[in-house]
C-alpha positions as CSV (number, residue, x, y, z in Angstrom):
1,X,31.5,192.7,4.7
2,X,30.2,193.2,8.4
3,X,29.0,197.0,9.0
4,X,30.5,197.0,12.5
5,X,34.5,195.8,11.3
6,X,36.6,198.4,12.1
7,X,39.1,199.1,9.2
8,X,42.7,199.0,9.3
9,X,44.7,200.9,6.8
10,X,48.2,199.4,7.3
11,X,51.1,201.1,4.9
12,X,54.2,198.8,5.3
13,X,56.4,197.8,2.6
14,X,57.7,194.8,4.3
15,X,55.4,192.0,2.8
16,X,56.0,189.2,6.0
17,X,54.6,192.4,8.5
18,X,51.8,192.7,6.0
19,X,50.9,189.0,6.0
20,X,51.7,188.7,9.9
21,X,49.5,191.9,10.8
22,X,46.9,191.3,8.1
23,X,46.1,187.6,9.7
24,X,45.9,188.5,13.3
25,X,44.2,191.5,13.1
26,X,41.5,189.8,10.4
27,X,40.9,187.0,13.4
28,X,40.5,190.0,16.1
29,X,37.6,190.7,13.6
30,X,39.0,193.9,11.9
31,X,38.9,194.5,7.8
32,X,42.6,195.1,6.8
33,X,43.4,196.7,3.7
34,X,47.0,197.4,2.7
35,X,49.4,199.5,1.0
36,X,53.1,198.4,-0.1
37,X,53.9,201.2,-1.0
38,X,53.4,205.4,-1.0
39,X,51.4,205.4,-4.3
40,X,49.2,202.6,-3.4
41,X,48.5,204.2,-0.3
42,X,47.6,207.5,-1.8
43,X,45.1,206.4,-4.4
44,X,43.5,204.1,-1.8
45,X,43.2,206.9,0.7
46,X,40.8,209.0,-2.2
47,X,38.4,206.8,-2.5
48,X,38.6,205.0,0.7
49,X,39.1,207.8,3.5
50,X,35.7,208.1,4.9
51,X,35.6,204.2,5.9
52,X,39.2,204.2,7.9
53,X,39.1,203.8,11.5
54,X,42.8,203.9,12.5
55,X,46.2,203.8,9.8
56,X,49.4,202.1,11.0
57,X,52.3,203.8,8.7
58,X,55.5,203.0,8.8
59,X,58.4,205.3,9.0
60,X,59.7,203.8,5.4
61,X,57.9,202.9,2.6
62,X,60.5,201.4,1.1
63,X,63.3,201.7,2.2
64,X,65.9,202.6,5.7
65,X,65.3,206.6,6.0
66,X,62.1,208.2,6.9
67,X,60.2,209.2,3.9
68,X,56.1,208.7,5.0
69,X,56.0,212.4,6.6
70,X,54.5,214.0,3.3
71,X,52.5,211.0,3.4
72,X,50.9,211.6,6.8
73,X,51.4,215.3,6.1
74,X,48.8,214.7,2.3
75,X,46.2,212.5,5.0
76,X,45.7,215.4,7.8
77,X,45.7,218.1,5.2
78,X,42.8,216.0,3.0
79,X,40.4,216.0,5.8
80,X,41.5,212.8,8.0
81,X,41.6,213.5,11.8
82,X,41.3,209.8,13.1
83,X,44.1,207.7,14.2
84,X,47.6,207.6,12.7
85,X,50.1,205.0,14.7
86,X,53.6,205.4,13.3
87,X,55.0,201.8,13.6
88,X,58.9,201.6,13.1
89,X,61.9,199.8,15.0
90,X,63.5,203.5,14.8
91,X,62.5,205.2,18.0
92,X,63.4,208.7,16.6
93,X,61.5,208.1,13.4
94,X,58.6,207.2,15.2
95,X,58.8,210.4,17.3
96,X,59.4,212.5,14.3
97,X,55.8,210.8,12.9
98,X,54.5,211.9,16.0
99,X,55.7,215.2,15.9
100,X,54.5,215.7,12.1
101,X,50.7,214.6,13.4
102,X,50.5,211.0,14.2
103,X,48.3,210.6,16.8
104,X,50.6,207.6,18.8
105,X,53.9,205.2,17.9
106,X,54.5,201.4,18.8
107,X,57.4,199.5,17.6
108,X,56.5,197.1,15.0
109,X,57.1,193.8,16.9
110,X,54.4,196.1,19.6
111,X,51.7,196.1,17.9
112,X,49.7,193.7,18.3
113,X,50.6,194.0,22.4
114,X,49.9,197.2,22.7
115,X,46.7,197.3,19.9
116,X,43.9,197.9,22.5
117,X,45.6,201.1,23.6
118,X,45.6,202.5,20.2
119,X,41.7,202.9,20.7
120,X,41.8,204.6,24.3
């Protein structure tokens, strides 16, 4: 692996985002590692932490209601203070992720439009 990638820690359970996010952001030169889902995320976050530049979390993993705010909630209380984007088509769960400590919000289909501002 190349010492300067940046990594990407993208918890989505919607496996065509994955795949979709995964390859563009892998040709912008980033490492990507992903999580489909909350459990998968937590045990990759303990070992792994220390090495994440920015985390793109979606609102719900799985599922139509909000449920990653104990998520992000388990991350800032752990230790990480980088870069959370909460990424949902919901603009009131993304603002509700913001309020509970993400750091921004993009809709999903914004990412990869919006990705440079992520790192302002």
């Amino acid at each position: 692996m190349d010492a300067q990638k940046k990594v990407v820690f993208l918890i989505e359970d919607d496996e065509s985002v994955v795949r979709s996010l995964k390859r563009n952001l892998e040709d912008r030169g980033y490492e990507v590692i992903a999580a489909l889902t909350q459990l998968v995320a937590i045990d990759w976050f303990a070992v792994h932490r220390d090495r994440l530049d920015i985390i793109l979390l979606d609102a719900c993993v799985p599922g139509n209601r909000i449920n990653t705010i104990p998520l992000l909630k388990h991350f800032r209380t752990s230790g990480y203070d980088g870069r959370v984007i909460a990424v949902s088509n919901d603009h009131d769960f993304n603002v509700a992720l913001l309020q509970a400590g993400a750091t921004g919000w993009c809709y999903k289909n914004e990412i990869l439009k919006r990705w440079d501002s992520f790192w302002g």
